[in-house]
Biopython code that builds the backbone (N, CA, C, O; Angstrom):
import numpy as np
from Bio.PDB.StructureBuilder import StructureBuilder

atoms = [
    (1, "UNK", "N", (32.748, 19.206, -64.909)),
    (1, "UNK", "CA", (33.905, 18.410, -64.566)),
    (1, "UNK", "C", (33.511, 17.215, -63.683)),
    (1, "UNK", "O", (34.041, 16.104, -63.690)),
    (2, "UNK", "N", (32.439, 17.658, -62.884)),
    (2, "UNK", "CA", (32.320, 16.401, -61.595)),
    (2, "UNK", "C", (31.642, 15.241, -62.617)),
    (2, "UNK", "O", (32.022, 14.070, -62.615)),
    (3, "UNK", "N", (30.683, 15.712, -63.402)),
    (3, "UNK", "CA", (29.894, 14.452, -64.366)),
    (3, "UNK", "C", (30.797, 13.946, -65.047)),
    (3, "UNK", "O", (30.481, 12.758, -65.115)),
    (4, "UNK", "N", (31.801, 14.105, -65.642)),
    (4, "UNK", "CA", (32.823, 13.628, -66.251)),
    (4, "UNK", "C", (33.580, 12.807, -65.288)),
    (4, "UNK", "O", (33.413, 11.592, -65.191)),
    (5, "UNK", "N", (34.306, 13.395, -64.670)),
    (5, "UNK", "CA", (34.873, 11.869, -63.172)),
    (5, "UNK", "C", (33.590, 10.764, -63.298)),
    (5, "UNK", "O", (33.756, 9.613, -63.701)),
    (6, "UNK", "N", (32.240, 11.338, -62.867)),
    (6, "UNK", "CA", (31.472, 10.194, -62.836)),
    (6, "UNK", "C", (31.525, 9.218, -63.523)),
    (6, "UNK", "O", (31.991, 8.099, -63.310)),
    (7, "UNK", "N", (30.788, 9.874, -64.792)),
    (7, "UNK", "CA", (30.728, 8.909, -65.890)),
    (7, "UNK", "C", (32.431, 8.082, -66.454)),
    (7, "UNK", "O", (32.404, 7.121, -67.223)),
    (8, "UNK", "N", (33.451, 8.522, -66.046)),
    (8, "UNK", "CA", (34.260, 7.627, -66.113)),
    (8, "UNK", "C", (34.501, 6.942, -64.874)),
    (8, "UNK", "O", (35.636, 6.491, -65.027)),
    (9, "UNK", "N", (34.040, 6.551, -63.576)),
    (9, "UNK", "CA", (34.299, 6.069, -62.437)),
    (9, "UNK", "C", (33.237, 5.088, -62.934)),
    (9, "UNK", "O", (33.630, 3.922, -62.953)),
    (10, "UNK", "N", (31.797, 5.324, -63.401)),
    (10, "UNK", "CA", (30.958, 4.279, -63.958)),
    (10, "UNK", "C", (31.721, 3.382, -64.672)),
    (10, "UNK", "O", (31.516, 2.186, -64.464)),
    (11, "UNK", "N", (32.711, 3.773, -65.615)),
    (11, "UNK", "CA", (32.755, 3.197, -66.614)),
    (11, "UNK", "C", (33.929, 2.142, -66.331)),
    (11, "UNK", "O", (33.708, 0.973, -66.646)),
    (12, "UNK", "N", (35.050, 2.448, -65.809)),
    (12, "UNK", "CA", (35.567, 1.873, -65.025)),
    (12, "UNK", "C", (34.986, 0.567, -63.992)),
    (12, "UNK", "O", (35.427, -0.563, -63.778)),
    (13, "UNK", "N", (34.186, 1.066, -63.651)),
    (13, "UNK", "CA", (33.688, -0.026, -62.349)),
    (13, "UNK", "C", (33.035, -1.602, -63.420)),
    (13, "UNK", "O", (33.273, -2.808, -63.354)),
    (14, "UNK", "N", (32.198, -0.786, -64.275)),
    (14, "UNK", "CA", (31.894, -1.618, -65.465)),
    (14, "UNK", "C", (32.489, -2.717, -66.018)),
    (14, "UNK", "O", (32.238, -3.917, -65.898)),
    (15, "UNK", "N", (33.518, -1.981, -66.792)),
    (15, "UNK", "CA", (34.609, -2.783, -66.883)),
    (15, "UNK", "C", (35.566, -3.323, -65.991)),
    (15, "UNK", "O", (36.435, -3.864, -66.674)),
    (16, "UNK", "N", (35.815, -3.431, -64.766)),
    (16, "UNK", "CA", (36.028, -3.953, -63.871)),
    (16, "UNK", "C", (34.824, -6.065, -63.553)),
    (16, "UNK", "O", (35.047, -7.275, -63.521)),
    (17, "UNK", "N", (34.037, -5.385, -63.462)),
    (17, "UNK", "CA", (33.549, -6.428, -63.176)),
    (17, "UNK", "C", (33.317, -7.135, -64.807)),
    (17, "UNK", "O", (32.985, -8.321, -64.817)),
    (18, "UNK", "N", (33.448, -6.596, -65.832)),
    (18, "UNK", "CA", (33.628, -7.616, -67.229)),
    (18, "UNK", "C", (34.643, -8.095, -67.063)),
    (18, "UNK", "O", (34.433, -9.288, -66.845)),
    (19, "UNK", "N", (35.667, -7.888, -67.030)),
    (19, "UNK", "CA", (36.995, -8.222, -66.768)),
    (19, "UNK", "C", (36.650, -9.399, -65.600)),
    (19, "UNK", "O", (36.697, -10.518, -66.110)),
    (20, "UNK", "N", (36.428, -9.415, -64.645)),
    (20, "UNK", "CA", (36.624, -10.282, -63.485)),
    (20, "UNK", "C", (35.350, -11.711, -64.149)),
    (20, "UNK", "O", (35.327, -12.858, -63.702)),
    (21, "UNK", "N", (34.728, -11.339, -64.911)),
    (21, "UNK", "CA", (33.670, -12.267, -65.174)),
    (21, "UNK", "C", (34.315, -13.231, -65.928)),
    (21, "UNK", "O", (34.234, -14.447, -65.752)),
    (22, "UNK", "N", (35.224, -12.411, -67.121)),
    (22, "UNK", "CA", (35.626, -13.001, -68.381)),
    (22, "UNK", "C", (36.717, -13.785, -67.722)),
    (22, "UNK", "O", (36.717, -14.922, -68.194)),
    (23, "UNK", "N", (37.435, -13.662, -67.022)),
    (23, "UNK", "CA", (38.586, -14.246, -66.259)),
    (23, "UNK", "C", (38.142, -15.362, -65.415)),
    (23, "UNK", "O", (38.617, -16.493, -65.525)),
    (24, "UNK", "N", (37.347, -15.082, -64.679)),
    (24, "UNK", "CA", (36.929, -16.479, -63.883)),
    (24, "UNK", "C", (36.057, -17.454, -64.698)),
    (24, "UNK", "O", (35.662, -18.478, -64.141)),
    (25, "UNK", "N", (35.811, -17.264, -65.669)),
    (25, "UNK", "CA", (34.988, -18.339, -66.745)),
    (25, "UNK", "C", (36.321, -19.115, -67.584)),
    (25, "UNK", "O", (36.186, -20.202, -68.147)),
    (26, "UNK", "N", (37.175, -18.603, -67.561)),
    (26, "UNK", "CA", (38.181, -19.596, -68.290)),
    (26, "UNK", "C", (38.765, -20.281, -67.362)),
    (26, "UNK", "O", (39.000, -21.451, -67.665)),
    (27, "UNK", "N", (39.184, -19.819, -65.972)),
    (27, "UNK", "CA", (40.169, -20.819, -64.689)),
    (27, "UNK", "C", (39.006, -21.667, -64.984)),
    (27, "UNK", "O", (39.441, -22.475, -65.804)),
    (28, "UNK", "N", (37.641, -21.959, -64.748)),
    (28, "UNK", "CA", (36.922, -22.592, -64.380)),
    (28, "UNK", "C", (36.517, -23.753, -65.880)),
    (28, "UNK", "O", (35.856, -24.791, -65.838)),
    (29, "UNK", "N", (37.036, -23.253, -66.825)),
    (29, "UNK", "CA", (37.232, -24.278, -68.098)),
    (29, "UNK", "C", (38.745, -24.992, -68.057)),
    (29, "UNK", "O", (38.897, -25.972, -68.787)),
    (30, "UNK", "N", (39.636, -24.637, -67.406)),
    (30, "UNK", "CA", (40.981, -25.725, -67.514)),
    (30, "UNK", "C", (40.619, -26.467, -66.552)),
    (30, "UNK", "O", (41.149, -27.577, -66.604)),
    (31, "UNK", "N", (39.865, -26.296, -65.608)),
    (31, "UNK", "CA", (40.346, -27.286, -64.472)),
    (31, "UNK", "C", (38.660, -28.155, -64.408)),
    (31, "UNK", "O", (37.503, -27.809, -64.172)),
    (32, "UNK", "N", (39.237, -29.183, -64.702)),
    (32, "UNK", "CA", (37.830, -30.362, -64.948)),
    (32, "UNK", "C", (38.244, -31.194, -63.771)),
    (32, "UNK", "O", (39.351, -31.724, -63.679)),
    (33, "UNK", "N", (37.159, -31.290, -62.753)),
    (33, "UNK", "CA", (36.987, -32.288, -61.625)),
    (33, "UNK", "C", (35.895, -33.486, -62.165)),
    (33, "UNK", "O", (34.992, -33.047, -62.878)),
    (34, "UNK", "N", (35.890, -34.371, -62.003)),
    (34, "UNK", "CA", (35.145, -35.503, -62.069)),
    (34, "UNK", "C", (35.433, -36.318, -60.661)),
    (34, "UNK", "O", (36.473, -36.855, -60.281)),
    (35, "UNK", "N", (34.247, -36.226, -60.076)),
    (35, "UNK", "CA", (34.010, -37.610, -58.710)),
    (35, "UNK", "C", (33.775, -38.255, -58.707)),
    (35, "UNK", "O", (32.568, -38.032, -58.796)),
    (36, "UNK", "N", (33.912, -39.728, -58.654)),
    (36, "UNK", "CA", (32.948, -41.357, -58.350)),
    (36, "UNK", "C", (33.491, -41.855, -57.221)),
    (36, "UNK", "O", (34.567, -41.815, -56.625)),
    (37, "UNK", "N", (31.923, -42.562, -57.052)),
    (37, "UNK", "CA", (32.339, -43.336, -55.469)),
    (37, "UNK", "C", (32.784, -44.891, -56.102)),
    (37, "UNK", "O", (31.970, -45.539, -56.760)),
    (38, "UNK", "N", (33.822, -45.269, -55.891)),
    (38, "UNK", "CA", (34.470, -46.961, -56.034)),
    (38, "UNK", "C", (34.160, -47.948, -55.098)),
    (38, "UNK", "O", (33.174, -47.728, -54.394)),
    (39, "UNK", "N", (34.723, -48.893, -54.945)),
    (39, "UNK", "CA", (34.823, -49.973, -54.556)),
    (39, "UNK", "C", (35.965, -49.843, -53.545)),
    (39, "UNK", "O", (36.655, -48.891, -53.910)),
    (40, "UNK", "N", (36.554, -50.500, -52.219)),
    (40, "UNK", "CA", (37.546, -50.868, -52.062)),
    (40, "UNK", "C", (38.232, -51.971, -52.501)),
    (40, "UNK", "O", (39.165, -52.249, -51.748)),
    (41, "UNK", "N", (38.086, -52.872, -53.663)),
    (41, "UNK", "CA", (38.716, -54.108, -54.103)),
    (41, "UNK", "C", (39.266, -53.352, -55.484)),
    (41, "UNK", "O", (40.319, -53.757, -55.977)),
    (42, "UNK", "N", (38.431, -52.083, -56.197)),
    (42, "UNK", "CA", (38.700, -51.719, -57.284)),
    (42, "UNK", "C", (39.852, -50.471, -57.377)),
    (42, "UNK", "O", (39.963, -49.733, -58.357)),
    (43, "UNK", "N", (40.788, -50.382, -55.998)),
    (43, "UNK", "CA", (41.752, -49.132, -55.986)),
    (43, "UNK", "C", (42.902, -50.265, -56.445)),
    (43, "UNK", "O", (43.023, -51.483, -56.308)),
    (44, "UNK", "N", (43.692, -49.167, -57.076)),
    (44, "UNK", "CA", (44.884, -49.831, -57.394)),
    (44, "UNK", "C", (45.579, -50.943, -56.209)),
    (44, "UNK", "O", (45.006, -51.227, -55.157)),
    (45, "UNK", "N", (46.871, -51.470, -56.609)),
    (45, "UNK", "CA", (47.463, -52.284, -55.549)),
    (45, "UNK", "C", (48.330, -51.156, -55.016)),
    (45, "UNK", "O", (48.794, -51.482, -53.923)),
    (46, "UNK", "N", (48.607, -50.279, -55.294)),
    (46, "UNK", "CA", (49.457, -49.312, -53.992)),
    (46, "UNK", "C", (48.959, -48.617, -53.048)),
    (46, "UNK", "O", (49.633, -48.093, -52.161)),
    (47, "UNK", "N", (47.375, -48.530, -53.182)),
    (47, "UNK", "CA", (46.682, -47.740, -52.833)),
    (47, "UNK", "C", (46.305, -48.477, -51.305)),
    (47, "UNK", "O", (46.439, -48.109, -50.139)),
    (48, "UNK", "N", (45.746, -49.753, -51.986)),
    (48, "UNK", "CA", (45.336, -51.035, -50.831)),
    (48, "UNK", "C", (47.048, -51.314, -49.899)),
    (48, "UNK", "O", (47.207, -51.185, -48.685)),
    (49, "UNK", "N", (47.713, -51.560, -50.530)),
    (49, "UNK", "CA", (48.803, -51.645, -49.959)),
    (49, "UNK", "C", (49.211, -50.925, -48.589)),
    (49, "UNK", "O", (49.565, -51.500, -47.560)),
    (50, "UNK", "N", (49.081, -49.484, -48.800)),
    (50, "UNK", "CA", (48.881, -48.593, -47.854)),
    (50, "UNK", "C", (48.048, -48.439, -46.999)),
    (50, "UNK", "O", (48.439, -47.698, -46.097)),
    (51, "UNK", "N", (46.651, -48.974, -46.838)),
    (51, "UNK", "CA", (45.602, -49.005, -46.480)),
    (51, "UNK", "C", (45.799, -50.321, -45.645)),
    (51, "UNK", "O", (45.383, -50.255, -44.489)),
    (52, "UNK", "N", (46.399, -51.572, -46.068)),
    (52, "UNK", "CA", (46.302, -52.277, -45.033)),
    (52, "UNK", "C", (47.829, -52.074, -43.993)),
    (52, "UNK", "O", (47.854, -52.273, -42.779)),
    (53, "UNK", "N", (48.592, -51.792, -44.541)),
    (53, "UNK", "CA", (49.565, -51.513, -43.506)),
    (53, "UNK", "C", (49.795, -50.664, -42.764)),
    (53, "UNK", "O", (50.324, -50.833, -41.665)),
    (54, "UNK", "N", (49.343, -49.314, -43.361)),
    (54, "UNK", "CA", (48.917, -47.802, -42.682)),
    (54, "UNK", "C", (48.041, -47.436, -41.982)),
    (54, "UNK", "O", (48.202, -46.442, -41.274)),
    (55, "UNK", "N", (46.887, -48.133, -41.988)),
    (55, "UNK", "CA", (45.761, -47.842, -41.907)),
    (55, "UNK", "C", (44.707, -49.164, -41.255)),
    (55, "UNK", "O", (43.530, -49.127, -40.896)),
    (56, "UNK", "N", (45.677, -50.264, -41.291)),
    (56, "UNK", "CA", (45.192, -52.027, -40.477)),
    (56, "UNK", "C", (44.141, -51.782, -39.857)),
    (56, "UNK", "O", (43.040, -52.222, -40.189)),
    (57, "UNK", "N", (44.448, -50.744, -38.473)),
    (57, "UNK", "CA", (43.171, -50.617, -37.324)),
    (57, "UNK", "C", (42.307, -50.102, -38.140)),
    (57, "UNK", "O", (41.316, -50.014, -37.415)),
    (58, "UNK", "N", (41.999, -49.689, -39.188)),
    (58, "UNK", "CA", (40.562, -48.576, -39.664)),
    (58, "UNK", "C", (39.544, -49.341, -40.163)),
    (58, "UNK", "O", (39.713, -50.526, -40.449)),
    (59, "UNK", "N", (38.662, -48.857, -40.273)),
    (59, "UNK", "CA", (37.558, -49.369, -41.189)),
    (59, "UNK", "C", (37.080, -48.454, -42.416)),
    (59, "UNK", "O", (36.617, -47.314, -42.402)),
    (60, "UNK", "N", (37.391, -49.481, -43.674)),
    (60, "UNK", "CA", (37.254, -47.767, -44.743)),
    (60, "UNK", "C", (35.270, -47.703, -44.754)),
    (60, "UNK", "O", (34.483, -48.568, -45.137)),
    (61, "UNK", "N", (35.074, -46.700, -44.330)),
    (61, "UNK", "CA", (33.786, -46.444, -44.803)),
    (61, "UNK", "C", (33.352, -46.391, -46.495)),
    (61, "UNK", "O", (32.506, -47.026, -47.125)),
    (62, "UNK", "N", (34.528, -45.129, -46.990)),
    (62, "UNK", "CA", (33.696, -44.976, -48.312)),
    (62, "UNK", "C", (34.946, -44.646, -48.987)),
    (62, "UNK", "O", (35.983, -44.511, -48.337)),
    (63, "UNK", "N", (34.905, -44.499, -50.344)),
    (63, "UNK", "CA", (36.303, -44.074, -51.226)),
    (63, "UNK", "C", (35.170, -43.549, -52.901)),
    (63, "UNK", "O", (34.177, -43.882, -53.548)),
    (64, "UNK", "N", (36.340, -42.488, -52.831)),
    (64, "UNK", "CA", (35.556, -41.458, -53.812)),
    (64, "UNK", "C", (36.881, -41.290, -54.921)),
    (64, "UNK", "O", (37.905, -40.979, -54.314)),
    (65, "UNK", "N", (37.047, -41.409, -56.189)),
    (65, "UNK", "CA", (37.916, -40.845, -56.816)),
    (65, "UNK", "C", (37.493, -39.890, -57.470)),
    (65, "UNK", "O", (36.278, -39.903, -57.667)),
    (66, "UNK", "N", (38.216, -38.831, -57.996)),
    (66, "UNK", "CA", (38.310, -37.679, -58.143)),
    (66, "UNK", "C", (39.449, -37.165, -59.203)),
    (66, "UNK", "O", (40.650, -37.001, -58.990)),
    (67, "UNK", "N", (38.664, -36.950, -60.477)),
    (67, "UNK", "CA", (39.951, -37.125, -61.255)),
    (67, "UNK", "C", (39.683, -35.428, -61.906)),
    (67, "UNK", "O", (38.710, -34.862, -62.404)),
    (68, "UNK", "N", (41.386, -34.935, -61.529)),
    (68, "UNK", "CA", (41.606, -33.565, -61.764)),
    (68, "UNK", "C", (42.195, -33.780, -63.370)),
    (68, "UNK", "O", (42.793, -34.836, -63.582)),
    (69, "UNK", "N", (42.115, -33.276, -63.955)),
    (69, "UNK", "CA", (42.936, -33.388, -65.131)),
    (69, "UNK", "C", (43.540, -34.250, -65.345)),
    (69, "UNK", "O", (44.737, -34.026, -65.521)),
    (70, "UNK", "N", (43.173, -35.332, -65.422)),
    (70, "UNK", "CA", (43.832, -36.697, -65.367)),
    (70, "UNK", "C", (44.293, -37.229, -64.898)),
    (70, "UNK", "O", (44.849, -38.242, -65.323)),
    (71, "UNK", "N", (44.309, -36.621, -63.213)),
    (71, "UNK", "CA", (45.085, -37.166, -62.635)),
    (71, "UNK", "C", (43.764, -37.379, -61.286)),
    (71, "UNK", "O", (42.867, -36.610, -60.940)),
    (72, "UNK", "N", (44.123, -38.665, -60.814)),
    (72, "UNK", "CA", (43.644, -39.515, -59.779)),
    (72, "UNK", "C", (44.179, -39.329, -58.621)),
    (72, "UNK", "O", (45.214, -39.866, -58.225)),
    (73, "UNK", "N", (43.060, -38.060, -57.639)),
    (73, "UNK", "CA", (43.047, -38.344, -56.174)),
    (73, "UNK", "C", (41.773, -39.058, -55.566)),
    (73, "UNK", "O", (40.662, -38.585, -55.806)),
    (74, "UNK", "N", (41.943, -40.445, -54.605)),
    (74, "UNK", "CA", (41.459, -41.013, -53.691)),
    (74, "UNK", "C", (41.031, -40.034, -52.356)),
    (74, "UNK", "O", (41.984, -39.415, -51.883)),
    (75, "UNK", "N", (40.048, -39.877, -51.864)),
    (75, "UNK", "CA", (39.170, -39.434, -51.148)),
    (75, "UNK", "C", (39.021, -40.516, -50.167)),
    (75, "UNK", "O", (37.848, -40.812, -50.398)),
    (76, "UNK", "N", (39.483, -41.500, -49.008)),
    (76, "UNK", "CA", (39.002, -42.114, -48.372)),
    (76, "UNK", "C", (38.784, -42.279, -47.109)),
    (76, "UNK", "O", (39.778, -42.290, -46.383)),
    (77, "UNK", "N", (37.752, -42.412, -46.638)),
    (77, "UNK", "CA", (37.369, -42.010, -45.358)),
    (77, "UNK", "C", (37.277, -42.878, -44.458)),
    (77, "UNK", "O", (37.150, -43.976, -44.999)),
    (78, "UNK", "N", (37.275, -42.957, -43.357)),
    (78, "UNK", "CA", (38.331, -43.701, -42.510)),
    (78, "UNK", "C", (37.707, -44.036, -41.203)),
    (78, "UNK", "O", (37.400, -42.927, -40.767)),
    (79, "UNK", "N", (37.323, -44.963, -40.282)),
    (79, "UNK", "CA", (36.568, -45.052, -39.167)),
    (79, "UNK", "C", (37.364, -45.604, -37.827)),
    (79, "UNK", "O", (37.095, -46.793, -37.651)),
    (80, "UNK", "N", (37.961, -45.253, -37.170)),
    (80, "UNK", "CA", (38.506, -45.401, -35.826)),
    (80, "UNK", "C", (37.720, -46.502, -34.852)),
    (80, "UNK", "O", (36.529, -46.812, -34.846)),
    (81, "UNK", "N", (38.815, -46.972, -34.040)),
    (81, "UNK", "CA", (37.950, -47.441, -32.354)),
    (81, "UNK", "C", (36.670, -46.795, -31.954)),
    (81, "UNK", "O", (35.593, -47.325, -31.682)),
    (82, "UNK", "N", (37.024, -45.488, -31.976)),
    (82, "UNK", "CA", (36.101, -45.007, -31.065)),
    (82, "UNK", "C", (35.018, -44.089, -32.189)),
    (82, "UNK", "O", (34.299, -43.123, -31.937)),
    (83, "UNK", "N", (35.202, -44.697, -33.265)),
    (83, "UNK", "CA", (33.872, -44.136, -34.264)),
    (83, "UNK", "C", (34.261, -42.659, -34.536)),
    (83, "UNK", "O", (33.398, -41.788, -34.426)),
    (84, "UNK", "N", (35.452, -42.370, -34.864)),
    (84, "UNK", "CA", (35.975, -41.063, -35.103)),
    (84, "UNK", "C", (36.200, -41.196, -36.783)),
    (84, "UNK", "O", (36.855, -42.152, -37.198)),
    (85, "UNK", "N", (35.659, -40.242, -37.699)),
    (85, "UNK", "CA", (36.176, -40.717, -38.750)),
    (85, "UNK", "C", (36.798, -39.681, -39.497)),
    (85, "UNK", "O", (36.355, -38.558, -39.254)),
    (86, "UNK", "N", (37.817, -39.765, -40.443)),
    (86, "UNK", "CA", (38.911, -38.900, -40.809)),
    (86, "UNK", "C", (39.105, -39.313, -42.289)),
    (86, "UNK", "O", (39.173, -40.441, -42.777)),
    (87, "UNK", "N", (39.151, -38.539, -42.656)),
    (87, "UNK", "CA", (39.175, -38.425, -44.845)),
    (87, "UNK", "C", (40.677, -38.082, -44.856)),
    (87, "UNK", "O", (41.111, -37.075, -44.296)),
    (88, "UNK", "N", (41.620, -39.153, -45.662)),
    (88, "UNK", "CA", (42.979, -39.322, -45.838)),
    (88, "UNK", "C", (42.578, -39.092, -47.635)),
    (88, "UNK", "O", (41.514, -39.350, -48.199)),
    (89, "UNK", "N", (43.810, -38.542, -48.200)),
    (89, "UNK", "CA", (44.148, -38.236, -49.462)),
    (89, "UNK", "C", (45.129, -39.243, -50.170)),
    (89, "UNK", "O", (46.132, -39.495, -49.503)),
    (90, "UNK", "N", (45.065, -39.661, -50.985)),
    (90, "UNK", "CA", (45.819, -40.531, -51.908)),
    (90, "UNK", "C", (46.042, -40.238, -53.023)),
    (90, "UNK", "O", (45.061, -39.621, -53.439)),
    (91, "UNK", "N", (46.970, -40.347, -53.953)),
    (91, "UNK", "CA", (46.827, -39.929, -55.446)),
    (91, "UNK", "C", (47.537, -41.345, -55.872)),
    (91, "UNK", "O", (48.175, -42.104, -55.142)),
    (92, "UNK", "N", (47.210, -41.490, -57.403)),
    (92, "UNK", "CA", (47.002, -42.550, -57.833)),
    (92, "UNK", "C", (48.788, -43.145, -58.320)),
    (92, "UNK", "O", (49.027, -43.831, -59.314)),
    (93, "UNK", "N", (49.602, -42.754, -57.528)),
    (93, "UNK", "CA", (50.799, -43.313, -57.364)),
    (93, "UNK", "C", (51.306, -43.946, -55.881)),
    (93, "UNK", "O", (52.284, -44.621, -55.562)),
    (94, "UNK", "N", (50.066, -43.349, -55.073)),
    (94, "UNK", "CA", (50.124, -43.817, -53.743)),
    (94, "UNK", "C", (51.082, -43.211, -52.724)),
    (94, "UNK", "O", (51.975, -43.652, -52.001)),
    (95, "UNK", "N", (50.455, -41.853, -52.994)),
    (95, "UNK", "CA", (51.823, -40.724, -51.917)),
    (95, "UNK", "C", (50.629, -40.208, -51.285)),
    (95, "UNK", "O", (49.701, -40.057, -52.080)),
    (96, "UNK", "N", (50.323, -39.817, -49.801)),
    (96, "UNK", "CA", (49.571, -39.291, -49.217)),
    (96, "UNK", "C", (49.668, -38.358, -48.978)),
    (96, "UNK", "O", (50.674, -38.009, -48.361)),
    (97, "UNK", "N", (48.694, -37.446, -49.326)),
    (97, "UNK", "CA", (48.606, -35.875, -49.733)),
    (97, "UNK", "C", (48.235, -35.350, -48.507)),
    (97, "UNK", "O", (47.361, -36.064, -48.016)),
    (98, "UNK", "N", (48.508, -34.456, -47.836)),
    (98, "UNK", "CA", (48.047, -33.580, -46.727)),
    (98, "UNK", "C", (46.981, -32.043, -47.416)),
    (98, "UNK", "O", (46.518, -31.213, -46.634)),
]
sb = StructureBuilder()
sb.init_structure("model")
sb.init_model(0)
sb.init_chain("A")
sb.init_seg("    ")
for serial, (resi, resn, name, xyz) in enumerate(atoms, 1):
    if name == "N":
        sb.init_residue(resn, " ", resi, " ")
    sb.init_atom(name, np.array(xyz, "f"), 0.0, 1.0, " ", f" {name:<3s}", serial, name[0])
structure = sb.get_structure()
């Protein structure tokens, strides 16, 4: 009786982790990230828009887009007075993402 529990507690555990393999290989096929580093002259005009009125005092260091499934989040990183720097979110309608 006890080899029998075993060999089905094996078998179980087995299939447990097939299961968890086969499952995380497909989330990881819908969701396509693509990154590039841009330009600041080459972001849209809502994007800049925000950036100079929101953002006047900063200095943009760098800007990365990042396209999730077709859709365009801005990555841009941000340099303060006092050399503090802070990565703000944008998406490509120009709503700032937290």
């Amino acid at each position: 009786m006890r080899k029998i529990i075993a060999i089905l507690l094996i078998i179980l555990g087995v299939s447990e982790i097939y299961a968890h393999n086969v499952n995380s290989g497909s989330e990881e096929k819908q969701k396509k990230v693509y990154t590039t580093t841009i330009d600041i002259d080459k972001l849209p005009s809502a994007i800049q828009e925000i950036l100079f009125y929101e953002f006047k005092d900063y200095i943009v260091k760098s800007v990365e887009a990042k396209s999730i499934n077709g859709n365009y989040i801005y990555a841009i990183t941000i340099i303060d007075t006092e050399n503090y720097e802070y990565t703000i979110y944008i998406n490509d309608k120009g709503v700032i993402l937290e």
